[in-house]
C-alpha positions in Angstrom: 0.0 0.0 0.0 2.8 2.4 0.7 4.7 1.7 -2.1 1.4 1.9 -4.5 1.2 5.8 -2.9 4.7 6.4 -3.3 4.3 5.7 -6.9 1.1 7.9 -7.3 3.2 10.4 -5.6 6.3 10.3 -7.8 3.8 10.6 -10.9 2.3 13.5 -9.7 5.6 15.3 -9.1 7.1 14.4 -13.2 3.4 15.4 -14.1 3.9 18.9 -12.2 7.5 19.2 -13.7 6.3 18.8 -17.0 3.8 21.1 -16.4 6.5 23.8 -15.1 8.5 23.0 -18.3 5.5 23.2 -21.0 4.6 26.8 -19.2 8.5 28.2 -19.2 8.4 26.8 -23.1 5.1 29.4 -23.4 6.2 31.8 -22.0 9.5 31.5 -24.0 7.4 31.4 -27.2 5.4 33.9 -25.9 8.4 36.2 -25.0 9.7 34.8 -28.6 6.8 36.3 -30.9 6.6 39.4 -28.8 10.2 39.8 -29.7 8.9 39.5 -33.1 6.1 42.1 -33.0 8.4 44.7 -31.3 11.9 45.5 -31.8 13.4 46.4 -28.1 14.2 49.8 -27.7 18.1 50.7 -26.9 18.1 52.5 -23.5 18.3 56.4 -24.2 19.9 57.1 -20.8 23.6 57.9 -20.5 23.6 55.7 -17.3 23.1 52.4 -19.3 27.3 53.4 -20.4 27.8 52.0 -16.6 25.3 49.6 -16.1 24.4 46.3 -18.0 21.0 44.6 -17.8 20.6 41.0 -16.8 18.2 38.8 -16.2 18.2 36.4 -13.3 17.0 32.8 -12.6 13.4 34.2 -11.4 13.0 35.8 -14.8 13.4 39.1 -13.0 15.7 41.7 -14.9 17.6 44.2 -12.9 20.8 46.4 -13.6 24.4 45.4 -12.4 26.8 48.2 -12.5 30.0 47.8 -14.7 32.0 49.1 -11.3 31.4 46.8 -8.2 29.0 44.5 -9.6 26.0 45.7 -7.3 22.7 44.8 -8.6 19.8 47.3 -8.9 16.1 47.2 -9.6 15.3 48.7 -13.2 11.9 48.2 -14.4 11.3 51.4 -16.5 7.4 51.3 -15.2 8.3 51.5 -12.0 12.0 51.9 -10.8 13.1 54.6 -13.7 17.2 55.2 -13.9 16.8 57.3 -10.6 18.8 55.1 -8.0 21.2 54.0 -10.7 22.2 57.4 -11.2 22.0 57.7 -7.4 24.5 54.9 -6.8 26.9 56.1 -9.7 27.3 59.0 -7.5 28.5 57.2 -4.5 30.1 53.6 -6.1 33.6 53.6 -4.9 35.0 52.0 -7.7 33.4 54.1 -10.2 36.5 55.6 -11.8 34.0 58.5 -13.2 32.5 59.7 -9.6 32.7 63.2 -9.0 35.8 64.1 -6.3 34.4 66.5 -3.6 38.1 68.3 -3.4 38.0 71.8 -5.1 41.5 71.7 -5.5 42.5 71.6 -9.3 46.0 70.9 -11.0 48.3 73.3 -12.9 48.6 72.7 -16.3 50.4 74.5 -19.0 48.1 75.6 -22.2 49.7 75.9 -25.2 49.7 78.9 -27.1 46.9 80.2 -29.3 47.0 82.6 -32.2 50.4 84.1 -33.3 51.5 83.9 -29.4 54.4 81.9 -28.9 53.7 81.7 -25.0 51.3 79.0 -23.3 49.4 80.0 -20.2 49.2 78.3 -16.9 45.5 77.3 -15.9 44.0 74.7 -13.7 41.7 71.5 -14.6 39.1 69.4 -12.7 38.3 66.4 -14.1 34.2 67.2 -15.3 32.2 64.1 -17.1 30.0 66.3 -18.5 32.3 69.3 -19.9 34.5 66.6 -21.4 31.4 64.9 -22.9 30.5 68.5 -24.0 34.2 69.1 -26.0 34.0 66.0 -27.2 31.1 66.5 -29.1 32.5 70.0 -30.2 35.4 67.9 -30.9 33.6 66.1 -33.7 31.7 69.3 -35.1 35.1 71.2 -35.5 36.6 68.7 -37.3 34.1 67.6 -39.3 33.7 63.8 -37.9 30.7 61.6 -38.2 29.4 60.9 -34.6 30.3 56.2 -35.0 34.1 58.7 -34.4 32.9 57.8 -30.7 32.7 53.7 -31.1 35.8 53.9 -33.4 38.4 51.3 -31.0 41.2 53.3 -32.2 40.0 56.5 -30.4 38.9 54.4 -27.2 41.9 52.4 -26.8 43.8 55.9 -26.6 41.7 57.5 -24.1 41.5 54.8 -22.4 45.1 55.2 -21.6 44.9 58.9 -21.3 42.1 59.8 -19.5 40.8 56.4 -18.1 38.5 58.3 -16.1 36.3 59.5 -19.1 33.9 56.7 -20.5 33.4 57.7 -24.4 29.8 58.2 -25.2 27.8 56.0 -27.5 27.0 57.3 -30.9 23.5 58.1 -29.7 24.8 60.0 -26.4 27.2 61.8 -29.1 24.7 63.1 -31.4 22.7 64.6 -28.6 25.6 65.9 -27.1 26.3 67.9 -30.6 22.7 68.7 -30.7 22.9 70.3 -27.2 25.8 72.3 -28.3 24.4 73.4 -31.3 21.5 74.7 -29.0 23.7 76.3 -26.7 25.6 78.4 -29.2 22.3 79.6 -30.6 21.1 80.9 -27.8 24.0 82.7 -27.4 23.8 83.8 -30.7 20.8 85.1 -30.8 21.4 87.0 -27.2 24.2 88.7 -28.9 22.8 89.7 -32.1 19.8 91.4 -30.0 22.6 93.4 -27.8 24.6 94.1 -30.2 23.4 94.2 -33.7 21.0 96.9 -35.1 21.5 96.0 -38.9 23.4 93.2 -41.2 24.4 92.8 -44.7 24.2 89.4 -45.7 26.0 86.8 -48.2 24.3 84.1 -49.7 26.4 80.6 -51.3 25.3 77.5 -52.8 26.7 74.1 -51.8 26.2 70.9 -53.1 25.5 67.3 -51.3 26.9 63.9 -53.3 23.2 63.5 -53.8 23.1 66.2 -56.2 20.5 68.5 -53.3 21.8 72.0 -53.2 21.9 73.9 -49.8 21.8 77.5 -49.2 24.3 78.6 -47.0 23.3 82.6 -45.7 25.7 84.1 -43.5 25.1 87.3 -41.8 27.9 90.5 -41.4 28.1 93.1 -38.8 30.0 95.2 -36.7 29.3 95.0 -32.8 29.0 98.2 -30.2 32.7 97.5 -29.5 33.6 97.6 -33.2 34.2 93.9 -33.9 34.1 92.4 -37.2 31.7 89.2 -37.2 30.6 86.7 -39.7 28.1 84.3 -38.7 26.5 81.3 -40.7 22.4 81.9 -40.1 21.0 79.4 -42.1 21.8 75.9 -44.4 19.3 74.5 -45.7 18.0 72.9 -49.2 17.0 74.8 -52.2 13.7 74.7 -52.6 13.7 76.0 -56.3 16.3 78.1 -58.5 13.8 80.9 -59.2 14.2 84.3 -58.1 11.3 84.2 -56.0 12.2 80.8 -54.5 15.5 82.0 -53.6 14.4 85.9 -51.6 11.5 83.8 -49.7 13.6 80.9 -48.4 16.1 84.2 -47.6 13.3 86.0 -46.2 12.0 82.8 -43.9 15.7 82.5 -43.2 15.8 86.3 -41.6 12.4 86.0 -39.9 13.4 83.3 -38.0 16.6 85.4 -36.2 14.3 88.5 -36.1 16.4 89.9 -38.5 14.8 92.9 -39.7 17.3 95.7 -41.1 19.8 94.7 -44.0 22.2 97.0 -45.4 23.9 95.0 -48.3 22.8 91.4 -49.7 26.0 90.0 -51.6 25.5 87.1 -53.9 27.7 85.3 -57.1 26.4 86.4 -60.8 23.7 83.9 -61.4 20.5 85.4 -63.1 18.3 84.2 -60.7 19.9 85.9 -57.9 19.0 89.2 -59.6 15.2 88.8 -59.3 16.1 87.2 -55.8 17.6 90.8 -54.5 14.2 92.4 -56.4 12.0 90.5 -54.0 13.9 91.1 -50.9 14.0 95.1 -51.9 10.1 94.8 -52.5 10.1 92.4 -48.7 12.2 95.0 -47.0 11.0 98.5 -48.1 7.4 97.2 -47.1 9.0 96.9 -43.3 11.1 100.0 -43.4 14.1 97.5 -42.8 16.3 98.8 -46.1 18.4 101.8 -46.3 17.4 104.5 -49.2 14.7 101.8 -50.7 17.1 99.3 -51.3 18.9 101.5 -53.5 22.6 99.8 -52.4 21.3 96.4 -51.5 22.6 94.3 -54.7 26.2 93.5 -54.1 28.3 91.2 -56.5 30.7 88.8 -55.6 34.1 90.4 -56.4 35.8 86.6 -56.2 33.5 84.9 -58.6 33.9 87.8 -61.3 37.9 87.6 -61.0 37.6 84.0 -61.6 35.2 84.6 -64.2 38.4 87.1 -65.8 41.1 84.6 -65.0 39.1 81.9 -66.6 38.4 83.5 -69.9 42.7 84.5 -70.4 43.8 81.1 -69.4 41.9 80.0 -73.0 44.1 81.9 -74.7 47.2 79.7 -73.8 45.3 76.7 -73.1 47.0 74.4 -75.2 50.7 75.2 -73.1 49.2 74.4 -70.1 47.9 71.4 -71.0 51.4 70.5 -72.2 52.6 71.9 -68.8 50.2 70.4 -66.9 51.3 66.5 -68.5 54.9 66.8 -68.2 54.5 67.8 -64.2 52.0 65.0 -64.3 54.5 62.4 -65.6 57.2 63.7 -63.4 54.8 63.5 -60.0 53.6 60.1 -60.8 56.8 58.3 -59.7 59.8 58.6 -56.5 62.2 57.3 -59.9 61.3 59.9 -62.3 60.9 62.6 -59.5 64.8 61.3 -58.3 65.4 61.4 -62.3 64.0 65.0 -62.6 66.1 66.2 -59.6 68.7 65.4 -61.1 68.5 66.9 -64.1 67.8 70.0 -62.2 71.1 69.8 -60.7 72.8 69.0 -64.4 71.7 72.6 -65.9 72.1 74.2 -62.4 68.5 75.4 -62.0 68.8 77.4 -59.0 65.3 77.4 -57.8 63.9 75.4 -54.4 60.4 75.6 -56.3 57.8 72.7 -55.2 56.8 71.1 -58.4 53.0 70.3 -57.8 50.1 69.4 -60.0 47.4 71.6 -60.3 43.4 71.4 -59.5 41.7 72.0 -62.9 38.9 73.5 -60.7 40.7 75.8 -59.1 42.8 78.4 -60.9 45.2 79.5 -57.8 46.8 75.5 -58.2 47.0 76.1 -61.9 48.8 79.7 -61.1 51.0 78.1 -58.5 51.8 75.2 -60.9 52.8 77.1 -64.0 54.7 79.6 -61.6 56.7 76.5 -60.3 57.4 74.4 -63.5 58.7 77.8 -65.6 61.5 78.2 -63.2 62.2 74.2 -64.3 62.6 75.2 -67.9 65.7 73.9 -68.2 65.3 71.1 -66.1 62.8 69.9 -68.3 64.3 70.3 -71.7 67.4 68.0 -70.5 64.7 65.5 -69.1 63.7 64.9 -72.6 67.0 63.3 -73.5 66.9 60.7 -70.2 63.6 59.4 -70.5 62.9 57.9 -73.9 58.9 57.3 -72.2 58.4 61.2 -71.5 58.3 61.5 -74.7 56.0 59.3 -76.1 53.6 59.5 -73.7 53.3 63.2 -74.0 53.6 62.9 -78.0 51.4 59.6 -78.2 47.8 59.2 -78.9 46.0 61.8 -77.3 48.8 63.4 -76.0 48.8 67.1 -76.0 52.9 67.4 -76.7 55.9 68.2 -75.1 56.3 71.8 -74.1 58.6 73.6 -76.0 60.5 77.1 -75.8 57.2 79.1 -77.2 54.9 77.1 -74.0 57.8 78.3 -71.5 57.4 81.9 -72.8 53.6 81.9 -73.0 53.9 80.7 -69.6 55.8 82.5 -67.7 53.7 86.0 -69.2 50.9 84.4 -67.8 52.6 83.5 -64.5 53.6 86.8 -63.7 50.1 88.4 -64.9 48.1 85.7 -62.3 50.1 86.7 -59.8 48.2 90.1 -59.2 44.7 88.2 -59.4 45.8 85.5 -56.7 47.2 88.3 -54.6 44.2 90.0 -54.9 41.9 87.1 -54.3 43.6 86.5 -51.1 42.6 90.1 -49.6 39.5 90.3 -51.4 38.2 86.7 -49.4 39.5 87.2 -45.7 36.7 87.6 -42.9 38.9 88.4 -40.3 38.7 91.5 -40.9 37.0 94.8 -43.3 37.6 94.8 -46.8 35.0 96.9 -48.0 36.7 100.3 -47.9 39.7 99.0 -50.3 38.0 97.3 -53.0 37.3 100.8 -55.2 41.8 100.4 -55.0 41.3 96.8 -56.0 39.0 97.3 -58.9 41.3 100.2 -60.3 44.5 98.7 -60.0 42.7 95.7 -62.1 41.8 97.8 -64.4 44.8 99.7 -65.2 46.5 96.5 -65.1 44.1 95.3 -68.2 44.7 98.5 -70.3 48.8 98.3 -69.7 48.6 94.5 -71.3 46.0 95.8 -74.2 48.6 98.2 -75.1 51.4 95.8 -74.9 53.9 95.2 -77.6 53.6 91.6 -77.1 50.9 89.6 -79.5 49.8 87.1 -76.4 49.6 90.2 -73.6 47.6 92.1 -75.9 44.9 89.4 -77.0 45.1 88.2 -72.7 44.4 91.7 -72.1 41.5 92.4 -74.3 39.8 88.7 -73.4 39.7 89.4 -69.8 38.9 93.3 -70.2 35.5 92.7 -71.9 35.1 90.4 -69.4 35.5 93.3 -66.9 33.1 95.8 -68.7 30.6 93.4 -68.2 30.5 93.6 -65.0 32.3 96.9 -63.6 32.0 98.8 -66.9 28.6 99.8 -68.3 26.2 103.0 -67.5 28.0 103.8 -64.6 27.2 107.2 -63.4 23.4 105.9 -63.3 21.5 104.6 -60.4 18.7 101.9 -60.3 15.7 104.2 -59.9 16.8 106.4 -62.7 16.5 103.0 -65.2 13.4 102.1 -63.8 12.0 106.3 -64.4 12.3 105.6 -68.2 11.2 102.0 -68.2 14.4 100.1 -68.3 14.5 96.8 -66.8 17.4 96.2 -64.4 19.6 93.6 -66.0 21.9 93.2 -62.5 25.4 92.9 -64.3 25.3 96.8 -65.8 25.7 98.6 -62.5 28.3 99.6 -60.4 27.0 99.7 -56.4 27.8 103.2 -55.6 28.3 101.7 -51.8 31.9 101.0 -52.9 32.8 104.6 -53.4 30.7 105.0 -49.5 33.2 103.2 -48.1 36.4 104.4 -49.0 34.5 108.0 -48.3 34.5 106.8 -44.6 37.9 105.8 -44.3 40.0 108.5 -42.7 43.1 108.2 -45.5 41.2 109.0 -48.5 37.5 110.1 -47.7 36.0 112.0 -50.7 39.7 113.1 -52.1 40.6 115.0 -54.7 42.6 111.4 -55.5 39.4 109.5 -55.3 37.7 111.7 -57.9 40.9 111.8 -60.0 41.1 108.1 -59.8 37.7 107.9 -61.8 38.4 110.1 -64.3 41.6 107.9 -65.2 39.2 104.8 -64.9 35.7 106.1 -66.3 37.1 109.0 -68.5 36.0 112.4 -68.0 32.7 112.3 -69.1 31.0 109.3 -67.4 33.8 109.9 -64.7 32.5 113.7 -63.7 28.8 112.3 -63.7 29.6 109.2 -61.5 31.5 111.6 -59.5 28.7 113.9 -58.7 26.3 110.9 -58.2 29.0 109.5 -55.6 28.6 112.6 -53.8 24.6 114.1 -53.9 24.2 109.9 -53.1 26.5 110.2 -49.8 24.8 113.4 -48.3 21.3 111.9 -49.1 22.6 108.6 -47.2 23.9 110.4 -44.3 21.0 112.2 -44.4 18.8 109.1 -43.9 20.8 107.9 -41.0 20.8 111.2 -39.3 17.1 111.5 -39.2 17.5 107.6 -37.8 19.9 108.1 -34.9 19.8 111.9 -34.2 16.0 111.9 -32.9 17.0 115.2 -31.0 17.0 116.9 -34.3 13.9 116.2 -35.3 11.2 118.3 -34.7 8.8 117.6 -32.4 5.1 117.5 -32.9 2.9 120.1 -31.1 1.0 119.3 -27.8 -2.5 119.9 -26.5 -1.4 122.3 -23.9 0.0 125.1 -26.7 -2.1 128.0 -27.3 -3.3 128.4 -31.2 -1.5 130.7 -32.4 2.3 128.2 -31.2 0.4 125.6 -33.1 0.3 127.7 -36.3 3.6 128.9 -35.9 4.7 125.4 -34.6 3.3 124.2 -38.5 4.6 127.0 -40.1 8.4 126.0 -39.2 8.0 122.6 -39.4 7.0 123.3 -43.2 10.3 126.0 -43.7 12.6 123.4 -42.0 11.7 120.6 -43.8 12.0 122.5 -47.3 15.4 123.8 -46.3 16.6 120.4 -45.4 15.7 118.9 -48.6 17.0 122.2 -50.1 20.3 121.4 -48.3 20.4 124.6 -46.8 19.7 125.4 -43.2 21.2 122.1 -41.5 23.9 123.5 -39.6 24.1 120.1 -37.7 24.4 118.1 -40.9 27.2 120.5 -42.0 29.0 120.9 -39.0 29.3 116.8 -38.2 30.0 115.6 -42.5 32.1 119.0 -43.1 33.8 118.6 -40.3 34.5 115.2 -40.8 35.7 116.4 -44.5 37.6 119.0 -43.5 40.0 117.5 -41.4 43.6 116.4 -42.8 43.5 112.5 -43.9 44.7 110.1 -41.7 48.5 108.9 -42.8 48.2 105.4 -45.3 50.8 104.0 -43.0 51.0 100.0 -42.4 49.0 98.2 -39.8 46.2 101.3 -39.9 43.5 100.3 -38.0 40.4 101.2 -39.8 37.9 99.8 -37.0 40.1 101.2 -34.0 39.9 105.1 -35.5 36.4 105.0 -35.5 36.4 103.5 -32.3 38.2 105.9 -30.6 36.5 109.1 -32.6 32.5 107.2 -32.3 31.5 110.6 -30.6 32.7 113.0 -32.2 30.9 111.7 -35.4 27.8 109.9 -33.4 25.7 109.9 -36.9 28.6 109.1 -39.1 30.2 106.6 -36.9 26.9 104.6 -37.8 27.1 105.0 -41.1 30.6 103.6 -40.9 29.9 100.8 -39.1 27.6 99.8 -41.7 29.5 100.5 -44.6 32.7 98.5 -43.3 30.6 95.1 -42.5 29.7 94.9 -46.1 31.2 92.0 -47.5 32.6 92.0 -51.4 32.5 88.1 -51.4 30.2 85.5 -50.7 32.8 82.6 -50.2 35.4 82.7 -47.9 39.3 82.4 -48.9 39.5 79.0 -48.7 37.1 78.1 -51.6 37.5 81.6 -53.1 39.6 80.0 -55.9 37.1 77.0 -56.9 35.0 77.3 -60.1 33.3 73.7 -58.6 31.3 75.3 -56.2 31.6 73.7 -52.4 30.8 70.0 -51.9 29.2 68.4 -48.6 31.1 65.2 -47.5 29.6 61.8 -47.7 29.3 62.2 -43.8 27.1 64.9 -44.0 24.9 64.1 -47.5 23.7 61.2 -45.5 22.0 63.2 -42.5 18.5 64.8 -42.6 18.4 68.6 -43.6 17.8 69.7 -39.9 20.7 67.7 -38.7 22.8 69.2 -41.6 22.1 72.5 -40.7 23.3 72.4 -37.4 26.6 70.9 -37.7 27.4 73.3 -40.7 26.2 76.5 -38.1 27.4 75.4 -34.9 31.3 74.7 -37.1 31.1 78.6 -37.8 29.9 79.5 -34.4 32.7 77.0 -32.8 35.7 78.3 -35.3 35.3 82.1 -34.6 37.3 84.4 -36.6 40.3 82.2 -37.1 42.6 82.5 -40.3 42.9 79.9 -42.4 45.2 80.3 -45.5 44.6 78.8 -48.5 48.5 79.4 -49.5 50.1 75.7 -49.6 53.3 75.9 -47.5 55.7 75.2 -50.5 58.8 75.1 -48.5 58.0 72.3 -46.4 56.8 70.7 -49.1 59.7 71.3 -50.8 61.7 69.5 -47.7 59.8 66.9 -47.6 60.1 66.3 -51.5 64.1 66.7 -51.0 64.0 64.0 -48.1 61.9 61.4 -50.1 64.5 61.8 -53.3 67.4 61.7 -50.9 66.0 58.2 -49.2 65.3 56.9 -52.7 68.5 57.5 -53.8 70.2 56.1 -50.8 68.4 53.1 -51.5 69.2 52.9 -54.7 73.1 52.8 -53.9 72.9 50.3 -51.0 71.5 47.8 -54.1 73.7 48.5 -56.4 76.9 48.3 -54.1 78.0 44.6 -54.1 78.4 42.7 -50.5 81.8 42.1 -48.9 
């Protein structure tokens, strides 16, 4: 009997283990399909970087810290990350925990700028500032945010800071998001302070999925006279109309509260003419242009010199194509480079020139080449004679030749002619600082430049000359004592590329050296001739008294005359009436404005500043602000005006500026603020666009000199 309930007993037990296993295989299928239906979501917080989840024996899941091992309850419904943080805070072997002790360490900075000193500071270790710089880290130089999961970059800090945990690629993207934020905030809180009106550039870049993106960036001078450039607004095309382009501008502006532009510089494009025409219509209806948009169509200065340079490299096209393949050849080998340095020696070239190859997009390489292989003349002829191949590659099928003495001389004229347009380039594209009150001098040195080669005795300078000077007219050379609203009196529709912005002859009137100079009127009789120069000249200055005049009834409210009240008797309202009639026709009779006189005139009157080196355009107006309280902001204005959209590293590029593959693949909005928060990051810092030929000379010497050292341990036989 006991064994028969024994048995029964024993049954029951596999029966109720069976059970327990069928019901833990549900729930596993269960758990299984619901897998299926929904894809688990990653853990947003940063504290999952020190914590791991894990499930135990009871099914229940709970979080053990990476640090000590502790485990903690987790159930998002319930628990939250609340006490995970908490204990983060107070693990002792969390290598991350904030130290209580205030007491930081000395460490030397290294120097910044042109300053050859470092400065001493002190440094706390702080998670979250470093998690901060890191992700300003990856939007200064340009890095996609998997940088952060990259185990070359954590194996390193691991060693050097084992303290910071890198952030995930999530935690990294918010992190830039946050900065972006930030900076924008601050931005804004700055422009509000310090900004009462802009002038504006607008640029075109292009993503590897052939999307264009409008890059606006916004110019002004600050209360303390500082030059910024700021980067507004990146976002796509949404057409290539006119139209299209001034409302996604106008959207652009709305959304900084933007309201008041001076100048609106763009490149040479058609549609950017009816653009300008809708922002002028957009801006006088909000009183937020000066003199009805009279001055607001600037043109890009760098995109017409390219424009020039393009159309006189034609004329010797074929030399540098020959050029261009024998530095080609030479660059495409250590033994032929070795070979070529050689020769050089042989016919005693006495040059330290790097030989590079150029960038058919960008005309400063092709400058810098032809100015580098000319000086190799030599060098090259006797290379002909060691390298039976140089030959007939360049001569073969579809070669374009080997240069000969007539390419060397067509050249080296065009060398020394491009040297004045790359010099020029480089000021004309620097954001560091203003540029606005020396580009009439630019423009007239170009031009006088043009006429001397038209009238050369030389064949090649005079056909040079005359291709790039009609290409000058066109856009610095017709109608140009006329203003817009005298075309549009008689019907004429404004074609963009026939006038001549009358706000570059403003600015140099507002810088101390030259001002309205018998020099500066001289200088456009020589460039205009007499006729259209003595015209233009008496626009230039009825034009900058009627400007001056707008800003003093804008900023000298004291001046103005003040309506009657209710309390005055009749007979002060008449007479009140009365005057303000009188004054208002002597003002526009110029006659009767002392104040206008005795601020301009004096201003005028004075003995120019001395053109000496290092003059400080921004500092004298600093310093003499109130004395001239209404000119000063006329100034401050005029010298924010940019003359090019681009700045000087891409000032040379007839390709237009290409996003990375990085940043082609992100959304629009993401785009946008990685592209502004770079500018806002960067600050005014220089960066040349001139490649530092003599260490690349150096390194060239030191390649050669390693390939030949090589070469003579093979060749010398073993003991």
């Amino acid at each position: 009997m006991g064994d028969t309930e024994e048995t029964v007993a024993n049954q029951a037990t596999e029966v109720i283990e069976v059970d327990k296993v069928d019901e833990q295989q549900a729930v596993a299928v269960d758990a299984e399909k619901e897998v299926k239906k929904r894809k688990a979501m990653t853990p947003r917080s940063d504290v999952w970087n020190h914590f791991t989840k894990v499930k135990l024996e009871s099914g229940e899941e709970k979080a053990k810290c990476k640090y000590c091992g502790g485990l903690y309850m987790c159930d998002t419904k319930t628990n939250g990350t609340s006490s995970l943080n908490g204990h983060l805070k107070i693990c002792r072997k969390n290598p991350n925990k904030k130290v209580v002790d205030k007491q930081g360490t000395l460490q030397l900075q290294p120097s910044q700028g042109n300053s050859s000193v470092g400065t001493v500071s002190t440094w706390k270790f702080d998670l979250d500032e470093l998690k901060l710089s890191f992700a300003e880290m990856l939007i200064e130089d340009e890095q996609p945010f998997v940088a952060s999961e990259r185990p070359g970059l954590r194996k390193f800090l691991a060693k050097a800071c084992p303290r910071f945990v890198m952030p995930s690629r999530r935690t990294a993207t918010r992190k830039c998001v946050a900065v972006y934020d930030v900076h924008k905030e601050k931005l804004q809180k700055f422009l509000k302070e310090h900004c009462e009106r802009v002038s504006i550039t607008t640029d075109t870049w292009t993503a590897n999925t052939k999307q264009n993106y409008m890059c606006v960036t916004a110019h002004f001078i600050d209360k303390n006279w500082n030059l910024h450039k700021k980067i507004i607004g990146f976002f796509p095309s949404k057409g290539h109309g006119g139209d299209d382009i001034g409302k996604s501008l106008e959207n652009c502006l709305a959304a900084w509260g933007i309201d008041k532009v001076f100048t609106i510089t763009v490149d040479n494009a058609s549609a950017n003419n009816n653009a300008i025409n809708y922002m002028r219509r957009v801006l006088n209806e909000s009183k937020g242009s000066i003199a009805e948009g009279e001055y607001l169509h600037m043109r890009c200065v760098a995109h017409i010199i390219n424009l020039i340079v393009t159309e006189g490299l034609k004329e010797i096209d074929v030399s540098v194509s020959r050029v261009r393949a024998a530095v080609k050849f030479i660059k495409t080998g250590t033994s032929r480079l070795v070979n070529f340095k050689k020769c050089a020696e042989l016919a005693k070239v006495q040059t330290k020139a790097f030989l590079n190859l150029d960038v058919c997009t960008r005309w400063n390489s092709t400058y810098l080449m032809l100015n580098a292989a000319q000086k190799y003349e030599k060098a090259f002829q006797r290379y002909n004679d060691e390298d039976p191949y140089y030959v007939l590659e360049l001569e073969g099928e579809g070669g374009p030749g080997v240069p000969v003495k007539s390419d060397w001389d067509k050249v080296r004229k065009m060398s020394d002619f491009l040297e004045h347009f790359y010099e020029l380039t480089l000021r004309v594209s620097v954001t560091k600082r203003p540029i606005s009150h020396t580009f009439f001098h630019e423009i007239a040195d170009v031009l006088v430049l043009l006429r001397n080669w038209c009238h050369s005795e030389d064949r090649l300078c005079q056909e040079m000359g005359k291709r790039m000077l009609v290409k000058y007219y066109k856009y610095f050379g017709e109608k140009y004592g006329e203003k817009r609203s005298d075309r549009e009196k008689r019907g004429e529709k404004d074609k963009g590329d026939q006038l001549l912005n009358l706000v570059i002859f403003f600015c140099v009137a507002v810088d101390p050296r030259y001002k309205l100079s018998n020099y500066i009127k001289m200088a456009t009789m020589v460039m205009f001739g007499d006729e259209i120069g003595d015209k233009l000249w008496e626009t230039v200055n009825s034009s900058f008294r009627s400007l001056f005049e707008e800003y003093r009834n804008m900023y000298a409210p004291s001046e103005k005359v003040q309506p009657p009240t209710d309390s005055q008797e009749p007979a002060s309202k008449s007479k009140s009436l009365m005057r303000s009639i009188i004054d208002r026709q002597m003002s526009n009779n110029g006659g009767g404005n002392v104040t206008v006189k005795s601020e301009l005139e004096k201003f005028f009157s004075e003995d120019n500043e001395e053109d000496k080196k290092g003059f400080d355009i921004l500092k004298w107006w600093k310093d003499n602000e109130n004395r001239f309280p209404v000119l000063s902001r006329m100034a401050r204005d005029l010298l924010a005006v940019p003359i090019s959209t681009v700045a000087s590293e891409s000032a040379f590029s007839s390709g237009g500026r290409i996003l990375d593959d990085f940043r082609s693949s992100l959304t629009p909005t993401m785009v946008e603020r990685l592209i502004c928060a770079n500018d806002w990051i960067r600050g005014p810092e220089y960066i040349s666009v001139e490649e530092n030929t003599e260490e690349l000379a150096k390194l060239e010497e030191e390649l050669c000199a390693l390939a030949i050292s090589s070469k003579e341990k093979e060749s010398t036989p073993e003991s």
